[in-house]
C-alpha positions in Angstrom: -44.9 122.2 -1.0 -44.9 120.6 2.6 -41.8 118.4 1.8 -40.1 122.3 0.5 -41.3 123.4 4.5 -40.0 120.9 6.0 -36.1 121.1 4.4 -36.7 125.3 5.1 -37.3 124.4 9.0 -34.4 121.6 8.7 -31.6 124.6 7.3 -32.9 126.8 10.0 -32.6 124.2 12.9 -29.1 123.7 11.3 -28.5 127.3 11.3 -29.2 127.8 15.0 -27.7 124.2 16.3 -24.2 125.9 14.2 -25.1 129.4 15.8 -24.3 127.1 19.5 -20.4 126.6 18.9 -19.7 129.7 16.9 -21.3 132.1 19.4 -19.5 130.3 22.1 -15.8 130.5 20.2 -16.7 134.5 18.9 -17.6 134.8 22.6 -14.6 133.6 24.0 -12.4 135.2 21.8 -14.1 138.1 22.2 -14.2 138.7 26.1 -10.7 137.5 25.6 -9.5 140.6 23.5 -11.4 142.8 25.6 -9.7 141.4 29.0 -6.4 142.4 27.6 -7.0 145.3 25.0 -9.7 147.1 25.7 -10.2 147.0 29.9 -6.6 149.0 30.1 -7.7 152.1 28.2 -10.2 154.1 30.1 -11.3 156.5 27.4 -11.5 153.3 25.4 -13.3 151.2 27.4 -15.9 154.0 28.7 -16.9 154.6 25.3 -17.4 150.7 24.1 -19.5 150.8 27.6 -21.9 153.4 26.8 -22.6 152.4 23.0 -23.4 149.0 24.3 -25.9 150.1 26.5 -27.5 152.1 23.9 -27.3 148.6 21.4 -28.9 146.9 24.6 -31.8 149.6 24.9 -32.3 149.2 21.3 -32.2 145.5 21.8 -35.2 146.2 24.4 -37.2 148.4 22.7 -37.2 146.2 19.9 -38.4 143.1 22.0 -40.9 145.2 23.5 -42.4 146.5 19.9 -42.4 142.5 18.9 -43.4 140.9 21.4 -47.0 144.4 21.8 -47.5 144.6 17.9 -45.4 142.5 15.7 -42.6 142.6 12.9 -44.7 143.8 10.2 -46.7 146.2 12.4 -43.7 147.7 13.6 -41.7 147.4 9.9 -44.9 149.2 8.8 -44.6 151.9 11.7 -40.5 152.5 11.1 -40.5 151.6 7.6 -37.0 150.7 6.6 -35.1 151.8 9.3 -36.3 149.1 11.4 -34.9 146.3 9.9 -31.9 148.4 9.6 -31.8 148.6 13.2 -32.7 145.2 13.6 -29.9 143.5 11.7 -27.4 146.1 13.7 -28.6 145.0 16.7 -28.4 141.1 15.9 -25.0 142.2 14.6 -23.6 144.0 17.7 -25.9 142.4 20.4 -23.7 139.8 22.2 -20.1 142.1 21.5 -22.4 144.6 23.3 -23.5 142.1 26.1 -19.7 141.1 26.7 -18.7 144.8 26.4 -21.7 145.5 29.3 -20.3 143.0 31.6 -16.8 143.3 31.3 -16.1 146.8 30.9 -18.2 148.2 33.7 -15.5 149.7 36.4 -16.2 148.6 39.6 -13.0 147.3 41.3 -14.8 145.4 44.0 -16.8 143.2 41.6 -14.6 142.6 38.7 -15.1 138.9 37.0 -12.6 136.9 35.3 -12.9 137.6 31.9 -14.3 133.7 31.0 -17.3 134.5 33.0 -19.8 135.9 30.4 -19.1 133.3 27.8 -22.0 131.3 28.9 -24.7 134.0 28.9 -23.4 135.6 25.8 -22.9 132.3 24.0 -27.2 131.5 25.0 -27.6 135.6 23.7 -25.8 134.9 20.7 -28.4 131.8 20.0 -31.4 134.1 20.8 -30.7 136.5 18.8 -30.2 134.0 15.7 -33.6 132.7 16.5 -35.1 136.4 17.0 -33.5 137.0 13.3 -35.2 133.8 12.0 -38.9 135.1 13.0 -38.7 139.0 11.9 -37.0 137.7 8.6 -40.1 135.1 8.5 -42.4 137.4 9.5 -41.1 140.2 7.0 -40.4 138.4 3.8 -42.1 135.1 4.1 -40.5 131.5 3.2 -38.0 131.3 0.6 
């Protein structure tokens, strides 16, 4: 049983050492297409801006419910929906964090679209590790 563990916590320290360079080349590519497709369109880039913010409140509340009363007392308070929501949010979290930092219009502080890599590529990670522990904490081991 212990030697089962121990290759379990070796495939998810694998998993999130290989969560490192994707989330940096997603980000990348990412902020890239958003520097030169989305940030000319206005009505385009308003909207990608204010769903974001709403993933990014949802990403708040749902660190707030963990980190008061835990995955299973908060899957057992929102049933299904929250690891619905949970999943969408590890999904969309760092597109949202690029689209919250790049698409924001304020001509006096615009940042070259390479900036955000580094924070989105350490978001990426956290939320990789943040899916480890609900999924844990959820179904168990296996």
């Amino acid at each position: 049983m212990k030697r089962q563990k121990k290759k379990i916590e070796g495939m998810e320290l694998l998993g999130l050492v290989l969560s490192i360079p994707a989330g940096l080349i997603g980000s990348l590519c990412y902020c890239f297409f958003l520097s030169r497709v989305v940030t000319p369109r206005e009505g385009l880039r308003r909207a990608m801006w204010l769903v974001s913010c709403g993933v990014l409140a949802g990403f708040a509340a749902e660190t707030v419910l963990l980190s008061t009363v835990g995955a299973t007392a908060t899957s057992a308070l929102l049933g299904y929906t929250f690891y619905l929501g949970h999943l969408i949010i590890v999904c969309l979290g760092t597109p949202a964090l690029a689209n919250f930092l790049l698409l924001r219009k304020e001509p006096t502080r615009a940042i070259a679209w390479y900036a955000p890599v580094p924070l989105c590529t350490l978001f990426a990670v956290v939320l990789v590790s943040l899916q480890y522990g609900v999924r844990e904490a959820l179904f168990g081991i296996e």
